[in-house]
LUMTORMAR-353349 format. One line per 10 residues: their letters; for each residue x negated, y, z of C-alpha. Coordinates in nm, 4 decimals, always signed. Each point is the difference from the previous one (the first is absolute). Layout:
BEGIN
a) X,Y,Z | ...
***
This chain:
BEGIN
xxxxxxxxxx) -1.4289,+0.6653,-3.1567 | +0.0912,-0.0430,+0.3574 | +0.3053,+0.1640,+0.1646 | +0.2593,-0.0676,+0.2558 | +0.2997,-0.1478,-0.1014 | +0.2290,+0.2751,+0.0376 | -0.2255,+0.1852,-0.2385 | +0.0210,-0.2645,-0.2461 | +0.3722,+0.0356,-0.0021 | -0.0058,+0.3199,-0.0325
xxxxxxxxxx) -0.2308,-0.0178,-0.2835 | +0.2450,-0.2381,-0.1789 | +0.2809,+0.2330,+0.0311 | -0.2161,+0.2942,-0.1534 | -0.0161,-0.3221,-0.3005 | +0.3938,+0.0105,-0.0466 | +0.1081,-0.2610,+0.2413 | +0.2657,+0.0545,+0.2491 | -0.0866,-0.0053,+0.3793 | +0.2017,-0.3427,+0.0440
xxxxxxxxxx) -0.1749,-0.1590,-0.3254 | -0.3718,+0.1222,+0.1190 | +0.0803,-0.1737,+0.3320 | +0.0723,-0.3173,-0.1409 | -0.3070,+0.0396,-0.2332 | -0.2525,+0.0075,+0.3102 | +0.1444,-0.2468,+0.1528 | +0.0272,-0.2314,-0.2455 | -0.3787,+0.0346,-0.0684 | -0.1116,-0.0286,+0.3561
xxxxxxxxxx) +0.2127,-0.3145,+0.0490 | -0.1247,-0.1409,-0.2910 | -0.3554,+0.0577,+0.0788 | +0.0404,-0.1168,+0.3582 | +0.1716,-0.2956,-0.1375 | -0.2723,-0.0715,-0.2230 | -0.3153,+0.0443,+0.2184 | +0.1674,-0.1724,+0.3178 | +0.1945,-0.2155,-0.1717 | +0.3579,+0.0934,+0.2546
xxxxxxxxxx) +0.3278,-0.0763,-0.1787 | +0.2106,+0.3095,-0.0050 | +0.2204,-0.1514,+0.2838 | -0.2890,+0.1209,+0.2244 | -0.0664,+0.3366,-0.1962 | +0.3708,+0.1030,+0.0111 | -0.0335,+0.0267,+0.3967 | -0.3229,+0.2180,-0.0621 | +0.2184,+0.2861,-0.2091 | +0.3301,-0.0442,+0.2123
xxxxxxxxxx) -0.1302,+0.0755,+0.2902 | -0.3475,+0.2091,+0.0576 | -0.1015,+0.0901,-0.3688 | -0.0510,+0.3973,-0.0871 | -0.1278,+0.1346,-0.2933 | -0.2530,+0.2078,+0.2297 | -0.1367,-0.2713,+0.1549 | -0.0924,-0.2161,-0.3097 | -0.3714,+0.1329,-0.1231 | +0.0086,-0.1110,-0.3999
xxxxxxxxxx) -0.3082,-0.0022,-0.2704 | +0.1735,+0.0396,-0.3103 | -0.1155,+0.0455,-0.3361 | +0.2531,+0.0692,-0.3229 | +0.3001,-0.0497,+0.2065 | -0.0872,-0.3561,+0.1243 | -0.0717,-0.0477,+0.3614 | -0.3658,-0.1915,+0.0084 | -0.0594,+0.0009,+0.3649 | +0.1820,+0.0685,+0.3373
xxxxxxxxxx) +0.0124,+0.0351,+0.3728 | +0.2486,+0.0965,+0.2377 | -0.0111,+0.1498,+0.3267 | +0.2379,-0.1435,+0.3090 | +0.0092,+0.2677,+0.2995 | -0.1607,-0.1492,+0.3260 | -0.1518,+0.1702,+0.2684 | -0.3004,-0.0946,+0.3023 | +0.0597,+0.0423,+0.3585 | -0.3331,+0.0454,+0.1546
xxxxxxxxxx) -0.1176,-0.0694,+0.3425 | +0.0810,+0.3449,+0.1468 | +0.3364,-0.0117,-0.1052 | -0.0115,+0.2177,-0.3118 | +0.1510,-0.1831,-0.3200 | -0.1541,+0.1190,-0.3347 | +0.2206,-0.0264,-0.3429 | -0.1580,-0.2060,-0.3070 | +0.0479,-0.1752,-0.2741 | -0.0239,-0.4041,-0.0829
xxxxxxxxxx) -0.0885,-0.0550,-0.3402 | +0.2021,-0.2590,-0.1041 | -0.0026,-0.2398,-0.3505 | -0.2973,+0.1641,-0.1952 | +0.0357,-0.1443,-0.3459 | -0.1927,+0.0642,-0.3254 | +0.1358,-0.1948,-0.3734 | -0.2167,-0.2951,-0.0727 | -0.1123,+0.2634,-0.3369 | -0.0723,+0.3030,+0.2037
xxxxxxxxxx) -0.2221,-0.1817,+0.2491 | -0.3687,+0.1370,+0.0505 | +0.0842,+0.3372,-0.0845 | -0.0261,+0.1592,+0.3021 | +0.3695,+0.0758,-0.0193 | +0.0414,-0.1199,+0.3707 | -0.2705,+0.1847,+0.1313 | +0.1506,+0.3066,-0.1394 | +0.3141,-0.0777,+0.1633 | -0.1599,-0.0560,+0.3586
xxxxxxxxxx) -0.1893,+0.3701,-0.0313 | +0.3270,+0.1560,-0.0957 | +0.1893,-0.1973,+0.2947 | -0.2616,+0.1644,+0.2611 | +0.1084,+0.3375,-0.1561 | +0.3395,-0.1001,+0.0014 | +0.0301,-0.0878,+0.3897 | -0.2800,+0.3132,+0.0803 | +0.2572,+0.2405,-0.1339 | +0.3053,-0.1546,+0.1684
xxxxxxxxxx) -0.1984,+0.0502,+0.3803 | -0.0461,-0.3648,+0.0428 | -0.3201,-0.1235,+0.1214 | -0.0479,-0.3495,-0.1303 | +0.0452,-0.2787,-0.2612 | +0.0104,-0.3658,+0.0982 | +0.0330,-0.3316,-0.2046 | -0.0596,-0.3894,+0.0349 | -0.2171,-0.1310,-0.2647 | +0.1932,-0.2844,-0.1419
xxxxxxxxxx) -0.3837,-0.1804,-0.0324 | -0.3123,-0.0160,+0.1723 | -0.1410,+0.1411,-0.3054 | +0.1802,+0.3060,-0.0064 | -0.1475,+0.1233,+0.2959 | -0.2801,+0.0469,-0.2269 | +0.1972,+0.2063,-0.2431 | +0.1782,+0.2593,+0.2264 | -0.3111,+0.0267,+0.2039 | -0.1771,+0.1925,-0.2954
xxxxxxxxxx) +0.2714,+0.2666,+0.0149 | -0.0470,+0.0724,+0.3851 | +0.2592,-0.2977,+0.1728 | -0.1286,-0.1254,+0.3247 | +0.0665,-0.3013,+0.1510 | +0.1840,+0.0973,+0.2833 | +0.2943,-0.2746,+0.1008 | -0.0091,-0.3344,+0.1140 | +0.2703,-0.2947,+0.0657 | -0.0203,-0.2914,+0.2410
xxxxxxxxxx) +0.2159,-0.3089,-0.1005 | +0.1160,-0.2485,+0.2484 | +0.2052,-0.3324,-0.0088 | +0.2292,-0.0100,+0.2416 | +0.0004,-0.2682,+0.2329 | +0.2952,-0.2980,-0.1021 | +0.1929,+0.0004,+0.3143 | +0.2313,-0.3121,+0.0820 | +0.1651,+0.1702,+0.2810 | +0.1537,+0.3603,-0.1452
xxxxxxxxxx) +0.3160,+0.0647,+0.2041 | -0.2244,+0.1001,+0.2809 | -0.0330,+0.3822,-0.1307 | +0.1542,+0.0999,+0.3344 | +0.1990,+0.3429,-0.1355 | -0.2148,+0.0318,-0.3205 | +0.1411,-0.0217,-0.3395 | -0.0830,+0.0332,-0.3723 | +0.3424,+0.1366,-0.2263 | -0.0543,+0.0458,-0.3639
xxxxxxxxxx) +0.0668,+0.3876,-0.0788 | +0.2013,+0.1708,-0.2342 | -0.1683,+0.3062,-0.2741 | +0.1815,+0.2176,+0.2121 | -0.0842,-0.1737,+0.3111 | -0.3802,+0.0164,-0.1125 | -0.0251,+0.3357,-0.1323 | +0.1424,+0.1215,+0.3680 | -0.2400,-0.2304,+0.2241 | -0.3143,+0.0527,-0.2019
xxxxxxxxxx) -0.0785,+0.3561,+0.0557 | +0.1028,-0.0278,+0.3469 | -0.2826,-0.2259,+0.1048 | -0.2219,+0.2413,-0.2631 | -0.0099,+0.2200,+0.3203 | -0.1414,-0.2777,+0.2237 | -0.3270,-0.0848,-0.2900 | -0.3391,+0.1132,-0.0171 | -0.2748,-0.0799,-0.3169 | +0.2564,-0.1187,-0.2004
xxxxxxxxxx) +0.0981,+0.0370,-0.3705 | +0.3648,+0.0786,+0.0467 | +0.2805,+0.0510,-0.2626 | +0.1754,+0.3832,-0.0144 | +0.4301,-0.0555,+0.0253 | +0.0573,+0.0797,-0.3878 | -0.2464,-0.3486,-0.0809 | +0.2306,-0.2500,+0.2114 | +0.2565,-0.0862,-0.2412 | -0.2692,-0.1336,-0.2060
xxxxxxxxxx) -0.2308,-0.1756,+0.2987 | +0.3028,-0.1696,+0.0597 | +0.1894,-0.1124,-0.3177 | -0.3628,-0.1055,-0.1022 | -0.0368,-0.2686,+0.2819 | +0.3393,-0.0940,-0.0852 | -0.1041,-0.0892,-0.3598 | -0.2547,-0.1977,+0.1154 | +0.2730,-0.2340,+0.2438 | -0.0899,+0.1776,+0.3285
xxxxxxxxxx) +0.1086,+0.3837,+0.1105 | -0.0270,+0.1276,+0.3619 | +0.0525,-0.0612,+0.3675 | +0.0541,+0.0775,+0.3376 | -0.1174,-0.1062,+0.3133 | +0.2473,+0.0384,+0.3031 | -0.1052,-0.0061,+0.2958 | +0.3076,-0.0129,+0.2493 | +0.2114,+0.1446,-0.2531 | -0.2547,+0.2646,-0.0647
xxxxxxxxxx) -0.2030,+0.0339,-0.3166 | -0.3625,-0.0849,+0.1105 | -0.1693,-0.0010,-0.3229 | +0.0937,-0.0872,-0.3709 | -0.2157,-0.1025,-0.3143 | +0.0561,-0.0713,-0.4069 | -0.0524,-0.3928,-0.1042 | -0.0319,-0.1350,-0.3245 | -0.0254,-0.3721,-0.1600 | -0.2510,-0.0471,-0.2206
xxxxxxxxxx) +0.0031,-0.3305,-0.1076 | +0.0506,-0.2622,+0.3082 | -0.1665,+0.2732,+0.2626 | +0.2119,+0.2566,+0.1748 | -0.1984,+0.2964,+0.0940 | +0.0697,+0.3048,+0.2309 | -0.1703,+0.2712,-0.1758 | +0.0591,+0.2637,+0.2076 | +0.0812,+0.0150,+0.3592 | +0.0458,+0.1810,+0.3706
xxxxxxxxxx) +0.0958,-0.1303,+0.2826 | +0.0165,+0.1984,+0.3227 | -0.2191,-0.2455,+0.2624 | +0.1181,+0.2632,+0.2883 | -0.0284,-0.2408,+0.3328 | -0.1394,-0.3334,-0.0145 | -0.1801,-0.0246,-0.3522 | -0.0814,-0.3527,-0.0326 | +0.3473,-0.1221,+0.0854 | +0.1948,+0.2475,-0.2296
xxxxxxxxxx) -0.2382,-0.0919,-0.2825 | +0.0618,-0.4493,+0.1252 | +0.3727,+0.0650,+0.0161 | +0.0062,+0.2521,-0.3634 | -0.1649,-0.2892,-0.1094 | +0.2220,-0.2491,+0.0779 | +0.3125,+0.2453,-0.1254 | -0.1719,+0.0019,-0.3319 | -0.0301,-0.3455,-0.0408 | +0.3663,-0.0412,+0.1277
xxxxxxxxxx) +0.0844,+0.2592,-0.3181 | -0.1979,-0.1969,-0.2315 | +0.0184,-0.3832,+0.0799 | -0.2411,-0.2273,-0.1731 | -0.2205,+0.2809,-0.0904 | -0.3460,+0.0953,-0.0472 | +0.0254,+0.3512,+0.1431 | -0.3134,+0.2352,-0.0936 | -0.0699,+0.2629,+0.2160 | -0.1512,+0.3417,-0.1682
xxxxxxxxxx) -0.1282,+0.2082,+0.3302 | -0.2901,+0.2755,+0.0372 | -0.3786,-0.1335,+0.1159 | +0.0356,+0.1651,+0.3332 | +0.3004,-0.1689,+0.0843 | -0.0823,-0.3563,-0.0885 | -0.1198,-0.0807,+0.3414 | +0.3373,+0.1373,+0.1170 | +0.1483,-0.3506,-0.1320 | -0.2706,-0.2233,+0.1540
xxxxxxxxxx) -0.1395,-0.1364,-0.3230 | -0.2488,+0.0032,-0.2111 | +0.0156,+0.1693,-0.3673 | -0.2350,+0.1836,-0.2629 | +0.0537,+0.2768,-0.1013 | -0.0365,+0.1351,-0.3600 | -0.0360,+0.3427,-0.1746 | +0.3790,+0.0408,-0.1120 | -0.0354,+0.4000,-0.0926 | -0.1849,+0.3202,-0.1078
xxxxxxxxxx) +0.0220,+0.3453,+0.0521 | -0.0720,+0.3504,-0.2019 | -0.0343,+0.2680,+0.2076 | +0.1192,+0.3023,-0.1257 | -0.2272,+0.2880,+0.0289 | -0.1755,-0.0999,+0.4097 | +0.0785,-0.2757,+0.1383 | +0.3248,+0.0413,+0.2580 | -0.1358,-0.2104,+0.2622 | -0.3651,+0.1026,-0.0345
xxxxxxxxxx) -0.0626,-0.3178,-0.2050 | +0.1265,-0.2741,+0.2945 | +0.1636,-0.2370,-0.2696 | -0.3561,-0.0680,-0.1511 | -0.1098,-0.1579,+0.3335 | +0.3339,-0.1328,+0.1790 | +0.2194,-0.0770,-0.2648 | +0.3792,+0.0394,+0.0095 | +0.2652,-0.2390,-0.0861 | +0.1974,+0.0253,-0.3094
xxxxx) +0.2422,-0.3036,+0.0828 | +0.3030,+0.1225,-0.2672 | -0.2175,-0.0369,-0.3454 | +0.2035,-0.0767,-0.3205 | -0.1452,-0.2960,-0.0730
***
């Protein structure tokens, strides 16, 4: 049977558990599935439920009690072109036990999202397909491709104290979750994060040895982006930076600030298609997103043609 979370709890409580011992039963079960199917070590989990978990959010297929099959969705929202933002949902760590595959238990679970995020007013559902294949998969159930991501290396420079004023400071949660939604004003076709999902974006770069920055232009924030090190790469996964004035020498010297932060550093640049020749270099660009539009299409379909960037995917 499929059911929100919240409903689940409340239909353990009607079985004779207390409220506090129902909680712990859900969670228990979605960690463990999540830890099974993505194979995370509850180090990583634990930030999921401290910081952005609610039971309403968390779409369950469960059958005698045992969760079989899950998804959860993380508020974001889409700032189109003509300046109005529209509220969604990015479906985030879709998961089905290894027994309960080929069921059609996460099918289920995507129908009941649309109705879900329909009946809250929102007007979308976003994800990143974790594989090439999966495009395949969400495409039966109406997901369009519909975001793309540009990756550039960064040029090794020998010289970087030449930034002339320009800066790169690591940033505090606090710091973060102030700055980011301030340049979430100044961002167009973009798959942004609502306030109440920052503690996570952030803590979750953090567990994978990176977290978030500013770039200061002057003293001045000028832009600021998540990184993340997976492996021997470090990658800037999402990013704005405010190229107000001369473009190509704010984007040389933010360049040479970044390598200053990182020394001895392959620094990976995430950025949107359009802006690639904004940075003077050459990249290709890759499908990185889809879209379900809930009920007709907000911006009259634009994303099929001219895709937006989803730059902050949980990946």
């Amino acid at each position: 049977m499929v059911m929100r979370g919240d409903v689940y709890l409340q239909e353990q409580i009607r079985q004779g558990l207390s409220a506090q011992q129902a909680q712990k039963r859900l969670v228990g079960q979605l960690q463990a599935l999540w830890q099974l199917v993505f194979e995370d070590d509850a180090a990583y989990t634990d930030i999921f439920f401290d910081t952005v978990f609610r039971a309403e959010d968390v779409m369950v297929f469960e059958k005698d009690g045992e969760i079989l099959s899950m998804l959860f969705l993380l508020a974001v929202a889409f700032p189109t072109d003509t300046g109005v933002s529209y509220q969604g949902r990015y479906v985030y760590a879709v998961a089905t036990h290894p027994k309960a595959r080929g069921k059609g238990y996460c099918g289920a679970l995507l129908r009941q999202s649309e109705e879900e995020i329909a009946a809250r007013g929102e007007r979308f559902a976003a994800l990143h397909p974790a594989s090439e294949t999966l495009y395949g998969f969400y495409r039966r159930f109406g997901y369009e491709t519909a975001f793309s991501c540009a990756e550039l290396l960064l040029p090794a420079y020998a010289d970087v104290q030449n930034a002339d004023g320009i800066e790169c400071l690591l940033l505090s949660q606090q710091q973060f979750e102030k700055l980011y939604p301030a340049f979430g004003t100044h961002r167009r076709q973009e798959l942004l994060w609502r306030e109440e999902t920052l503690p996570f974006l952030y803590r979750e770069a953090v567990a994978q040895r990176g977290g978030a920055f500013a770039v200061m232009r002057e003293g001045s924030p000028i832009g600021c982006g998540l990184y993340y090190q997976p492996e021997d790469r470090m990658i800037i996964k999402d990013w704005y930076l405010d190229c107000t004035g001369s473009q190509r020498e704010i984007v040389t010297k933010t360049e040479k600030a970044l390598s200053r932060l990182w020394p001895q550093k392959e620094i990976f640049l995430r950025i949107p298609e359009k802006k690639v020749a904004d940075w003077g270099k050459k990249a290709v660009s890759q499908p990185f997103g889809m879209i379900k539009y809930i009920e007709n299409p907000f911006d009259g379909g634009a994303l099929r043609n001219q895709y937006g960037f989803m730059g902050a995917v949980l990946d």
